[in-house]
PDB file of N, H, CA, C and O in Angstrom:
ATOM      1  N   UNK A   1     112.359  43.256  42.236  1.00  0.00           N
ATOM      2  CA  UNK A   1     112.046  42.018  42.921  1.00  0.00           C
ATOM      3  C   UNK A   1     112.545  42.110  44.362  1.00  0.00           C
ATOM      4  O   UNK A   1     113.712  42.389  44.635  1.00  0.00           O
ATOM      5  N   UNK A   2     111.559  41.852  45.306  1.00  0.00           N
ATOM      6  H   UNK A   2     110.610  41.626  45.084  1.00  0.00           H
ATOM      7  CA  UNK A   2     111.837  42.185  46.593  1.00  0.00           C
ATOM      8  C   UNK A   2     112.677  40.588  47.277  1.00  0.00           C
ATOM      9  O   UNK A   2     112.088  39.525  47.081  1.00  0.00           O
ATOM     10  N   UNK A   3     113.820  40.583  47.928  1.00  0.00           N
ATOM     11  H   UNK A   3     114.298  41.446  48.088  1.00  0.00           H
ATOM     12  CA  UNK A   3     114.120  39.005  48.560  1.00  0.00           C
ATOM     13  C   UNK A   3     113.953  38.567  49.764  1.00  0.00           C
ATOM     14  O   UNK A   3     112.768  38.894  49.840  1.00  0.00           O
ATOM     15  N   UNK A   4     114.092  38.261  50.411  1.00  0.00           N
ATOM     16  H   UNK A   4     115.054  37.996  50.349  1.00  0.00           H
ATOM     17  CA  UNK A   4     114.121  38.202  52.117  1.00  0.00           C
ATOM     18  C   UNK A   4     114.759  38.915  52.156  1.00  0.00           C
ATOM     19  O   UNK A   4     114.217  39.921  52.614  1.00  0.00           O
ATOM     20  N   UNK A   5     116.231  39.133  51.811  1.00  0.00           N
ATOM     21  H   UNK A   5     116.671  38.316  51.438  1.00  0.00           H
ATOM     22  CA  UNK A   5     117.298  39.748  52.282  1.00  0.00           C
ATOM     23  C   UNK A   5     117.152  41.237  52.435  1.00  0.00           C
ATOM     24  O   UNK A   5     117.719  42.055  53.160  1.00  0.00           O
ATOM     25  N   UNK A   6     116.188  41.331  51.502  1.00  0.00           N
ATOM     26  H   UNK A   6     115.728  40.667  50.914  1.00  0.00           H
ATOM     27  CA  UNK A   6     116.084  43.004  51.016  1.00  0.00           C
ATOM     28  C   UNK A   6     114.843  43.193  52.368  1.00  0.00           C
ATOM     29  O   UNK A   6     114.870  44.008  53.290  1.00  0.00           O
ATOM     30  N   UNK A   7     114.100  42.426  52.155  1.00  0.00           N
ATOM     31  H   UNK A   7     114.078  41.764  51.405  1.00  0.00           H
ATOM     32  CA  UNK A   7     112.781  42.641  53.578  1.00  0.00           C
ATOM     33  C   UNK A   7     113.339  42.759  54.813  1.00  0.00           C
ATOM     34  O   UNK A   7     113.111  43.586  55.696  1.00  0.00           O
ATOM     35  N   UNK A   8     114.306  41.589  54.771  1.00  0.00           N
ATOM     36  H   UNK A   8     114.492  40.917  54.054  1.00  0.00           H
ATOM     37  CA  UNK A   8     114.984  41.702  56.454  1.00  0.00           C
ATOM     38  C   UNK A   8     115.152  43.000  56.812  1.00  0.00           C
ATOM     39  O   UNK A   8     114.424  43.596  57.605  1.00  0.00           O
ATOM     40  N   UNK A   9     116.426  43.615  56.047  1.00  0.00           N
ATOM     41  H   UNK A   9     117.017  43.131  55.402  1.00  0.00           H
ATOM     42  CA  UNK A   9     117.094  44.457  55.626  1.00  0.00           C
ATOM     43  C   UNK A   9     116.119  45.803  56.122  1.00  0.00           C
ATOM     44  O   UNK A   9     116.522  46.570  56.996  1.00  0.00           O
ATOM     45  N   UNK A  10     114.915  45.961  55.507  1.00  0.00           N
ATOM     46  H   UNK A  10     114.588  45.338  54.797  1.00  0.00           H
ATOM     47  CA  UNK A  10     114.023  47.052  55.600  1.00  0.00           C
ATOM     48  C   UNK A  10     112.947  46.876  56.696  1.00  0.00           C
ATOM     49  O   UNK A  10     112.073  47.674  57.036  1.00  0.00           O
ATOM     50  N   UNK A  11     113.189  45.780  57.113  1.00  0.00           N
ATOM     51  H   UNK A  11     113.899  45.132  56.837  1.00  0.00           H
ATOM     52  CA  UNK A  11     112.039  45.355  58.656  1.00  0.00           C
ATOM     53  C   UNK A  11     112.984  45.688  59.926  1.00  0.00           C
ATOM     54  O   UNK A  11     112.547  45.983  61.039  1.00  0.00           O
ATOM     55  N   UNK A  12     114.270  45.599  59.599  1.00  0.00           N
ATOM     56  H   UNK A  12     114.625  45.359  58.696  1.00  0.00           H
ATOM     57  CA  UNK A  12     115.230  46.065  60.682  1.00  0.00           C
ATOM     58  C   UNK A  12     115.571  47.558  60.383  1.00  0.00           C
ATOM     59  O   UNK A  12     115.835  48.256  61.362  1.00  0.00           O
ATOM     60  N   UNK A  13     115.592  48.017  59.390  1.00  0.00           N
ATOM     61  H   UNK A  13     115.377  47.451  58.595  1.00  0.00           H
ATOM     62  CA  UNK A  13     115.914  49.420  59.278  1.00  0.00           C
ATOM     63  C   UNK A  13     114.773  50.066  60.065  1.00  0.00           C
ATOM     64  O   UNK A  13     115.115  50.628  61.105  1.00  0.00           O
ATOM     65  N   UNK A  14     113.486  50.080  59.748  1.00  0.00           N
ATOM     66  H   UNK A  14     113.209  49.623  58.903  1.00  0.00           H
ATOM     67  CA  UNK A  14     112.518  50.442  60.997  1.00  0.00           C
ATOM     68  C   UNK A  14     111.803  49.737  61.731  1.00  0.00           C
ATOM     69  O   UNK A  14     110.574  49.674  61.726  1.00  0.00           O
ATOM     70  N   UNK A  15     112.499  49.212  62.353  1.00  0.00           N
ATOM     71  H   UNK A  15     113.498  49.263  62.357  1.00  0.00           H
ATOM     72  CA  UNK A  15     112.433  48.426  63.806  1.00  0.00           C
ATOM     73  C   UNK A  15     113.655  49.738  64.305  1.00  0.00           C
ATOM     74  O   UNK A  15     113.213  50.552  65.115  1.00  0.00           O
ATOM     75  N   UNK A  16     114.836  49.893  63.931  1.00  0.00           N
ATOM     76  H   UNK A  16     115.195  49.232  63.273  1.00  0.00           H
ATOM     77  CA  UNK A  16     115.742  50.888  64.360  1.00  0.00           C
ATOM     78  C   UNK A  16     115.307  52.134  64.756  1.00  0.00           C
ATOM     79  O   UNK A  16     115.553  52.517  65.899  1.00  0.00           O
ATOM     80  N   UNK A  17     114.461  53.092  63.681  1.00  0.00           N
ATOM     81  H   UNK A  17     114.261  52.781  62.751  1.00  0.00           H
ATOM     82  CA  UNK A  17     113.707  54.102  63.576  1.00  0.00           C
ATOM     83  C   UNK A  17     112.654  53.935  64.609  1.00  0.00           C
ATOM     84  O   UNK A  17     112.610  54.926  65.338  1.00  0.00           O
ATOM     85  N   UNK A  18     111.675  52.893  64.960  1.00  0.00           N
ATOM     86  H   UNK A  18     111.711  52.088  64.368  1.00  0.00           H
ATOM     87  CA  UNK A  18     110.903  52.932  66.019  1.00  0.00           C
ATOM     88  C   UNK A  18     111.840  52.985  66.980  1.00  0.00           C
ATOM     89  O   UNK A  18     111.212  53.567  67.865  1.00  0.00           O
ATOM     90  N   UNK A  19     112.783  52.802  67.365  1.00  0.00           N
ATOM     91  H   UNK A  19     113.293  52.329  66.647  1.00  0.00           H
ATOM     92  CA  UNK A  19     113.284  52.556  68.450  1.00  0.00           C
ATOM     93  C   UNK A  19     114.133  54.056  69.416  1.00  0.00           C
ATOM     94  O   UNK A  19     114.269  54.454  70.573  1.00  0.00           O
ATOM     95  N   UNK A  20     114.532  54.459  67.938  1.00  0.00           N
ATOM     96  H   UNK A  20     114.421  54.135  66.998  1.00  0.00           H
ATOM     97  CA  UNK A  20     115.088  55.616  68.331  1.00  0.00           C
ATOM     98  C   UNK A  20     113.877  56.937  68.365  1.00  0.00           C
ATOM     99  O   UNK A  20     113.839  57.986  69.007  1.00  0.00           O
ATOM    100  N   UNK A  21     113.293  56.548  67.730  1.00  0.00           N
ATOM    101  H   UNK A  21     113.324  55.695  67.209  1.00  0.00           H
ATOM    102  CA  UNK A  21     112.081  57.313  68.336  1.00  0.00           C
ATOM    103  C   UNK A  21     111.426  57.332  69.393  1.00  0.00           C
ATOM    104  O   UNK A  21     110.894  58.223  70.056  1.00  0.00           O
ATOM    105  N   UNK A  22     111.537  56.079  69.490  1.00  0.00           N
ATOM    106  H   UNK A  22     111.969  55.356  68.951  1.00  0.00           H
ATOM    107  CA  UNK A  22     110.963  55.913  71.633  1.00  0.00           C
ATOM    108  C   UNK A  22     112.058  56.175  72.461  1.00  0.00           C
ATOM    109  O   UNK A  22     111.712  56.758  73.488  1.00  0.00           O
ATOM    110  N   UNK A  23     113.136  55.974  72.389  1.00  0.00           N
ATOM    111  H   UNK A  23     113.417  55.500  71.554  1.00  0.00           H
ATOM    112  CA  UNK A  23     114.536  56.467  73.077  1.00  0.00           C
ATOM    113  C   UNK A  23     114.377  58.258  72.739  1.00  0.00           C
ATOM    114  O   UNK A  23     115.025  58.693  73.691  1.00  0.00           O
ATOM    115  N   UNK A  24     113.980  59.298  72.082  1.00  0.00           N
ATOM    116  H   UNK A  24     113.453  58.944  71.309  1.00  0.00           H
ATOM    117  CA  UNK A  24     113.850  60.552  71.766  1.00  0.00           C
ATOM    118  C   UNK A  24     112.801  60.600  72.604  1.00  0.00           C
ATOM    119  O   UNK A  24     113.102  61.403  73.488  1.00  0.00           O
ATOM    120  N   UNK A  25     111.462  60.056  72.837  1.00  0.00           N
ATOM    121  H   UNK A  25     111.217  59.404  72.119  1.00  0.00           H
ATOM    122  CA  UNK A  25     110.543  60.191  73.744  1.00  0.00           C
ATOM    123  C   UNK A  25     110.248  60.218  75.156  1.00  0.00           C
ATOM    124  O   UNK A  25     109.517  60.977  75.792  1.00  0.00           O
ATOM    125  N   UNK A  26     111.016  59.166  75.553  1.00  0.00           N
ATOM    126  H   UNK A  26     111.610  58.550  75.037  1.00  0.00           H
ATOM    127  CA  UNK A  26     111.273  58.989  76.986  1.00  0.00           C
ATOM    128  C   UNK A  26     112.209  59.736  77.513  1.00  0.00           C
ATOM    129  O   UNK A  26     112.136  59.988  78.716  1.00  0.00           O
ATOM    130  N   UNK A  27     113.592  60.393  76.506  1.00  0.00           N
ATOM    131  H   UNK A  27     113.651  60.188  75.529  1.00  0.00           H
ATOM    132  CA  UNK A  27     114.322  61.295  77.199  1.00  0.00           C
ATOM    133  C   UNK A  27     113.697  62.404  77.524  1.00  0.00           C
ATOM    134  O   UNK A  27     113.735  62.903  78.648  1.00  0.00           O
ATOM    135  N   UNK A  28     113.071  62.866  76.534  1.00  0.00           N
ATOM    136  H   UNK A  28     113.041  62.460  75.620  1.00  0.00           H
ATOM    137  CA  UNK A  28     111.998  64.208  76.849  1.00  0.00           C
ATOM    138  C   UNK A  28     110.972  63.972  77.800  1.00  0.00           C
ATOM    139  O   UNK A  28     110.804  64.974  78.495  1.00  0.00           O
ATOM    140  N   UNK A  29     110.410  63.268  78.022  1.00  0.00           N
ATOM    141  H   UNK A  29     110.546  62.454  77.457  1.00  0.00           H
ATOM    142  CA  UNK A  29     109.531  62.484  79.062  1.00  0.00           C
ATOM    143  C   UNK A  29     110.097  62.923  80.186  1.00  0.00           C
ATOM    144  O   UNK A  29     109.793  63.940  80.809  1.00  0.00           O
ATOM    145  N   UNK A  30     110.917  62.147  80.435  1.00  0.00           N
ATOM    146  H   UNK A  30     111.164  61.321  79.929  1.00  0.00           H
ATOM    147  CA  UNK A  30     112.048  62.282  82.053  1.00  0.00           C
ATOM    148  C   UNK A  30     112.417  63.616  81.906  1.00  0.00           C
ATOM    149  O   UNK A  30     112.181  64.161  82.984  1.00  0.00           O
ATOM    150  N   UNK A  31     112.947  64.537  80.991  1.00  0.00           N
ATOM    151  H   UNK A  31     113.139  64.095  80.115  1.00  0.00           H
ATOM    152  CA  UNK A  31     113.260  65.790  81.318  1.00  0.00           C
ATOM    153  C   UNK A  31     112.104  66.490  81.591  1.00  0.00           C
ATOM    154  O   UNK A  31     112.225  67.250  82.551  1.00  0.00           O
ATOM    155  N   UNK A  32     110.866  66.480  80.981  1.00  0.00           N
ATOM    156  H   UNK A  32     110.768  65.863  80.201  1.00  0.00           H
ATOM    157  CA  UNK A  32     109.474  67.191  81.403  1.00  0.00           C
ATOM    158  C   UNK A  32     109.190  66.371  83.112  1.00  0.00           C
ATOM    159  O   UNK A  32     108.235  67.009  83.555  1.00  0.00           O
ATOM    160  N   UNK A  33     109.327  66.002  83.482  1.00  0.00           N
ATOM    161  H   UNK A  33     110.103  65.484  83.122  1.00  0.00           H
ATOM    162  CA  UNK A  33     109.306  64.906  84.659  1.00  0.00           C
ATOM    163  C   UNK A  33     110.401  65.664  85.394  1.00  0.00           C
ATOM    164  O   UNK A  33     110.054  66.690  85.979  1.00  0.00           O
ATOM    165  N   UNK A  34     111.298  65.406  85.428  1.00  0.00           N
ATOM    166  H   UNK A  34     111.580  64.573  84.953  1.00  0.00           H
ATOM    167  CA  UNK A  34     112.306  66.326  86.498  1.00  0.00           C
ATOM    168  C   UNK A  34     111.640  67.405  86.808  1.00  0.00           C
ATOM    169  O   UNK A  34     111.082  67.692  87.867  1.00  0.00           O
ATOM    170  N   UNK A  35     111.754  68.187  85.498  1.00  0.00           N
ATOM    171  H   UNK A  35     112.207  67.953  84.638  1.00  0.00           H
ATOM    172  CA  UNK A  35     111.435  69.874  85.533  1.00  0.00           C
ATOM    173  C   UNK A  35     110.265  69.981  86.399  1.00  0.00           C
ATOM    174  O   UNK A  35     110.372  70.573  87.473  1.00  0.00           O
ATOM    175  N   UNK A  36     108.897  69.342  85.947  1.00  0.00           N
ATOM    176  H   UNK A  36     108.810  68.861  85.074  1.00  0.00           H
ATOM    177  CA  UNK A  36     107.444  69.500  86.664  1.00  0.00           C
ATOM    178  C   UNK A  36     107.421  69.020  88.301  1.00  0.00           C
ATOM    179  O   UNK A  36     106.493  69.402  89.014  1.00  0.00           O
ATOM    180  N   UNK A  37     108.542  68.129  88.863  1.00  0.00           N
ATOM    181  H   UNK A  37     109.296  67.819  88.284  1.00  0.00           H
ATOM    182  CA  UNK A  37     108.782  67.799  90.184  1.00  0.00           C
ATOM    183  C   UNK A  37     110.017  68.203  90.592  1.00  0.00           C
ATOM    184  O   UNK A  37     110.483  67.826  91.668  1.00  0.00           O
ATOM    185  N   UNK A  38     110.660  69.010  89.766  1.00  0.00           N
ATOM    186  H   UNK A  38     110.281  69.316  88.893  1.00  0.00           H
ATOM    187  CA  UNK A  38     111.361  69.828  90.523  1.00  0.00           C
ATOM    188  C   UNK A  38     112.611  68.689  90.836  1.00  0.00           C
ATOM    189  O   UNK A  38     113.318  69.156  91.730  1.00  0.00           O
ATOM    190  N   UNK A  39     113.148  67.235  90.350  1.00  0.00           N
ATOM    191  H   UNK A  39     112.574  66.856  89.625  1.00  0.00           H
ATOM    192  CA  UNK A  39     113.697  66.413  90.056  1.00  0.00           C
ATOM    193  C   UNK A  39     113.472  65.386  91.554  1.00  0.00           C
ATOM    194  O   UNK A  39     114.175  64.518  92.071  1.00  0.00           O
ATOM    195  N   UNK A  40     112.101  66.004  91.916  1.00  0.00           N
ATOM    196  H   UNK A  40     111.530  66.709  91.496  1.00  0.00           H
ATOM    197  CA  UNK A  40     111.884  64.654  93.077  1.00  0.00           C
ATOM    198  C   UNK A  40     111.212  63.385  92.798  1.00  0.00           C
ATOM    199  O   UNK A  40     110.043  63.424  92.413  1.00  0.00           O
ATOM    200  N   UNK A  41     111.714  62.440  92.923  1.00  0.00           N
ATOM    201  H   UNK A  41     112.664  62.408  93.235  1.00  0.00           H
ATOM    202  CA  UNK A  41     111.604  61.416  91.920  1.00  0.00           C
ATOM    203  C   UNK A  41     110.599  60.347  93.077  1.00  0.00           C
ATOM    204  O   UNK A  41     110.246  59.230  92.699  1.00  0.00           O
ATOM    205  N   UNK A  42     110.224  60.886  94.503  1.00  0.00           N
ATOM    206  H   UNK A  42     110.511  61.794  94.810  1.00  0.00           H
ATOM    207  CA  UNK A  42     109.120  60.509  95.065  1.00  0.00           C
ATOM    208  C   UNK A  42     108.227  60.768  94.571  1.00  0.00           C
ATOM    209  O   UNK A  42     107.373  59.923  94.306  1.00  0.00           O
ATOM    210  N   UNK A  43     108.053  62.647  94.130  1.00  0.00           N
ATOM    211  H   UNK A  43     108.747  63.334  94.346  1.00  0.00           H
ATOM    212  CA  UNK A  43     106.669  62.932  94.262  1.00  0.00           C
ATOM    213  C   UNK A  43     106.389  62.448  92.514  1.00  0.00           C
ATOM    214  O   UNK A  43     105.199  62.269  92.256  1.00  0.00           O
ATOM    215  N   UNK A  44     107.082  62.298  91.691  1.00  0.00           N
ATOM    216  H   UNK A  44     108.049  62.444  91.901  1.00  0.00           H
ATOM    217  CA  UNK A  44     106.730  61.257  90.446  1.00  0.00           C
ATOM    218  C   UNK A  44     106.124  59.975  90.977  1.00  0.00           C
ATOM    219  O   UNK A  44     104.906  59.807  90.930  1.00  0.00           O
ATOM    220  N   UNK A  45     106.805  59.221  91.395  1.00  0.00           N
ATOM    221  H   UNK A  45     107.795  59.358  91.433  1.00  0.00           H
ATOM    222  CA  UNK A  45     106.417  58.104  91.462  1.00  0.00           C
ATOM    223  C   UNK A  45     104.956  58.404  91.963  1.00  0.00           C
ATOM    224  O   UNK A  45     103.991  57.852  91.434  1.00  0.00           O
ATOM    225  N   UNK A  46     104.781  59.600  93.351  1.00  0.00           N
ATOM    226  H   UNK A  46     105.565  60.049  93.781  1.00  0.00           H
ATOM    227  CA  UNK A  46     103.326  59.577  93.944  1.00  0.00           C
ATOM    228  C   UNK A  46     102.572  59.875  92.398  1.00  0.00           C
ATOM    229  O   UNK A  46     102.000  59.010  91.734  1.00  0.00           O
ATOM    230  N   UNK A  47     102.649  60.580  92.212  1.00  0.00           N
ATOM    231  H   UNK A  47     103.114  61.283  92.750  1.00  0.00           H
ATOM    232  CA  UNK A  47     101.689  60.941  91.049  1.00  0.00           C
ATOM    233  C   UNK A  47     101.473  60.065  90.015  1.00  0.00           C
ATOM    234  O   UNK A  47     100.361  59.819  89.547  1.00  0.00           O
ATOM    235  N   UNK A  48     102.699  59.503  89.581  1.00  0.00           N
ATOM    236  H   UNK A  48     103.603  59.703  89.960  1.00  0.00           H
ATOM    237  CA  UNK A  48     101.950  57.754  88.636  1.00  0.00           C
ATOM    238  C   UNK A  48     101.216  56.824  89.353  1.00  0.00           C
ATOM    239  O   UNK A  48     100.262  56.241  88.837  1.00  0.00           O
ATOM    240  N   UNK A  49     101.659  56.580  90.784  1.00  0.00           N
ATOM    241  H   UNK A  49     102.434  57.053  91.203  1.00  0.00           H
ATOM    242  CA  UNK A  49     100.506  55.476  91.290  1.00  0.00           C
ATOM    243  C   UNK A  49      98.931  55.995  91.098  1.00  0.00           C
ATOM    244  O   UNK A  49      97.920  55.389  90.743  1.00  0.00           O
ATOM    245  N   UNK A  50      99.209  57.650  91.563  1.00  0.00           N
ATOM    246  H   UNK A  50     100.031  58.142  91.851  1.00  0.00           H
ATOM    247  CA  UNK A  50      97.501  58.331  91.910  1.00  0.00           C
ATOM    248  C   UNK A  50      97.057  57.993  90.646  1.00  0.00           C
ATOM    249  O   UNK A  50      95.956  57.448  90.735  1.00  0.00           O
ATOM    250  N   UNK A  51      97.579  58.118  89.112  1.00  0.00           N
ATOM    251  H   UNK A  51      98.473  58.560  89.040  1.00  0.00           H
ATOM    252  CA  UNK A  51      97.230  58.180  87.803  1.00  0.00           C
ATOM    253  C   UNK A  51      96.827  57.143  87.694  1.00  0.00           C
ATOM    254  O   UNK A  51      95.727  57.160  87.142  1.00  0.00           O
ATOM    255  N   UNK A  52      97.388  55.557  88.114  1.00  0.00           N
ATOM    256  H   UNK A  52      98.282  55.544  88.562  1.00  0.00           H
ATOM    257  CA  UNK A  52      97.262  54.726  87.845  1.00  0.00           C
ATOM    258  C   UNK A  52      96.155  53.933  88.729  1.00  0.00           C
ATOM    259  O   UNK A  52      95.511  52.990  88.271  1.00  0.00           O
ATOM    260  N   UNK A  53      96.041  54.331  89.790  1.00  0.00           N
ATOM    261  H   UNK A  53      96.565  55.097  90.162  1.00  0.00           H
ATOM    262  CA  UNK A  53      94.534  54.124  90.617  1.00  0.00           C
ATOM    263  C   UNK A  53      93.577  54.495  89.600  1.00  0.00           C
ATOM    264  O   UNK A  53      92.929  53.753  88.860  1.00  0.00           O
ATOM    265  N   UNK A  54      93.586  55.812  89.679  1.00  0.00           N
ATOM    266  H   UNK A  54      94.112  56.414  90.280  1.00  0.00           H
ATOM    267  CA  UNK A  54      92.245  56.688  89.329  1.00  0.00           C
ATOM    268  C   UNK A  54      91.869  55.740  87.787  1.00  0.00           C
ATOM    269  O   UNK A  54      90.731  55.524  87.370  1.00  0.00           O
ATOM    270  N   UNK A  55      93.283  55.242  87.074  1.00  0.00           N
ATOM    271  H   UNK A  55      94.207  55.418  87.412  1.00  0.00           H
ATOM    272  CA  UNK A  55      92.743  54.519  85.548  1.00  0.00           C
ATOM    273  C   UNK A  55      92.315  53.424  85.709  1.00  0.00           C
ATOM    274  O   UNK A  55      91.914  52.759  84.754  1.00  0.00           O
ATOM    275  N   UNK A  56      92.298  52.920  87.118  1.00  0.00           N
ATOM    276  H   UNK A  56      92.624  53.460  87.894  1.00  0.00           H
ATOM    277  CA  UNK A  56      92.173  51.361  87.079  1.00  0.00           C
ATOM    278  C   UNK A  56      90.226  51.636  87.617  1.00  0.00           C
ATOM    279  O   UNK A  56      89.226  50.920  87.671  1.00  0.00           O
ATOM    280  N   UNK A  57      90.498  52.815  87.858  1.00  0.00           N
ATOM    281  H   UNK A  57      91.311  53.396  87.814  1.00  0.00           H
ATOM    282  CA  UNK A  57      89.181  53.152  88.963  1.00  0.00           C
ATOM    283  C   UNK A  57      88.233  52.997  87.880  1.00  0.00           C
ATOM    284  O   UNK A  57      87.156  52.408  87.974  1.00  0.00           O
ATOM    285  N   UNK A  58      88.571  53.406  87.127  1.00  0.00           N
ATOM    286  H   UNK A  58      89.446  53.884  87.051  1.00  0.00           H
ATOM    287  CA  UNK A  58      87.369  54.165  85.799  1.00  0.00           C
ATOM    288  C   UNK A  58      87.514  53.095  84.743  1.00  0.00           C
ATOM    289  O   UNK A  58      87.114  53.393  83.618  1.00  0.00           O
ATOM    290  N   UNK A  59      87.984  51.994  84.921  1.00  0.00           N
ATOM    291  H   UNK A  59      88.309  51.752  85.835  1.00  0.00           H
ATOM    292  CA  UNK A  59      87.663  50.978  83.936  1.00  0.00           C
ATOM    293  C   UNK A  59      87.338  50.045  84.843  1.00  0.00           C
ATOM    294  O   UNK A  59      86.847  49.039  84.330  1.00  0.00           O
ATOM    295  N   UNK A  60      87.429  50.027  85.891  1.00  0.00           N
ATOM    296  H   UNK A  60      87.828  50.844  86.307  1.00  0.00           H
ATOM    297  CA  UNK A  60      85.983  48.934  86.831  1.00  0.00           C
ATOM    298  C   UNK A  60      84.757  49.559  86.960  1.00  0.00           C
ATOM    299  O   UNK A  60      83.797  48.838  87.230  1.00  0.00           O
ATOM    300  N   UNK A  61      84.574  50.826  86.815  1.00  0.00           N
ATOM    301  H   UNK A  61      85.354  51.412  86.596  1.00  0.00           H
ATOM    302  CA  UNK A  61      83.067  50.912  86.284  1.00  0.00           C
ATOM    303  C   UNK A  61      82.045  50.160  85.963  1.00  0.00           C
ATOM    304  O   UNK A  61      82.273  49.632  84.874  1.00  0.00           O
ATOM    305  N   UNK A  62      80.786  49.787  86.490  1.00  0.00           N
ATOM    306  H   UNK A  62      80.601  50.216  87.374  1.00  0.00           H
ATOM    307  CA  UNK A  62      80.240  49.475  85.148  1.00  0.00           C
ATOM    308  C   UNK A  62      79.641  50.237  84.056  1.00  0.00           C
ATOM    309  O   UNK A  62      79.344  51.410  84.282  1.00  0.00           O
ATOM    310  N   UNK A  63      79.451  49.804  83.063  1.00  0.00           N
ATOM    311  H   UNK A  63      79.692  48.851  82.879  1.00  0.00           H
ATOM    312  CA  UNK A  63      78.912  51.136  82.228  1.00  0.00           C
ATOM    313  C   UNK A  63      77.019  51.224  82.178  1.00  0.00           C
ATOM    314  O   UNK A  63      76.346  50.260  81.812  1.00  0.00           O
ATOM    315  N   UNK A  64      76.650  52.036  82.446  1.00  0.00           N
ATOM    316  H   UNK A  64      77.197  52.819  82.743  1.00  0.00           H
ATOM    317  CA  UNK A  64      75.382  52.443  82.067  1.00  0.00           C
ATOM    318  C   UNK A  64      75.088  53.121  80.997  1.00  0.00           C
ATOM    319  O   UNK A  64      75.693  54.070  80.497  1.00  0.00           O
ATOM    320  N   UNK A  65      73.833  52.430  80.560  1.00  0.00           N
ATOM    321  H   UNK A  65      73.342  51.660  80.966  1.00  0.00           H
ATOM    322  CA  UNK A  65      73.443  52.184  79.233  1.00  0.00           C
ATOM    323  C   UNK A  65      72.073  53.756  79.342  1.00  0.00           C
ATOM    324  O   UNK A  65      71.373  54.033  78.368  1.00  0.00           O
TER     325      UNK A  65
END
């Protein structure tokens, strides 16, 4: 028989597990990120804005049919 207590219990146990899994991700993230800019944290930033143009670019499209 499952209770709240026991649900809480197991809705917070992975809520934890997601979490530390995205904390394992982003550290590796930022270390692939240093390494690939050489730890210049301009030419990152240049390169997420360019990424983030070019994504904004290509979903104002319109689409042809």
């Amino acid at each position: 028989m499952i209770t709240d207590f026991i649900a809480q219990v197991d809705s917070q146990q992975r809520e934890r597990q997601l979490v530390q899994t995205i904390e394992r991700r982003r550290a590796t993230a930022e270390r692939v990120a240093a390494q690939r800019f050489n730890g210049d944290r301009l030419a990152l930033i240049a390169h997420l804005a360019r990424t983030a143009r070019a994504t904004r670019a290509v979903a104002a499209r319109p689409v042809s049919c």
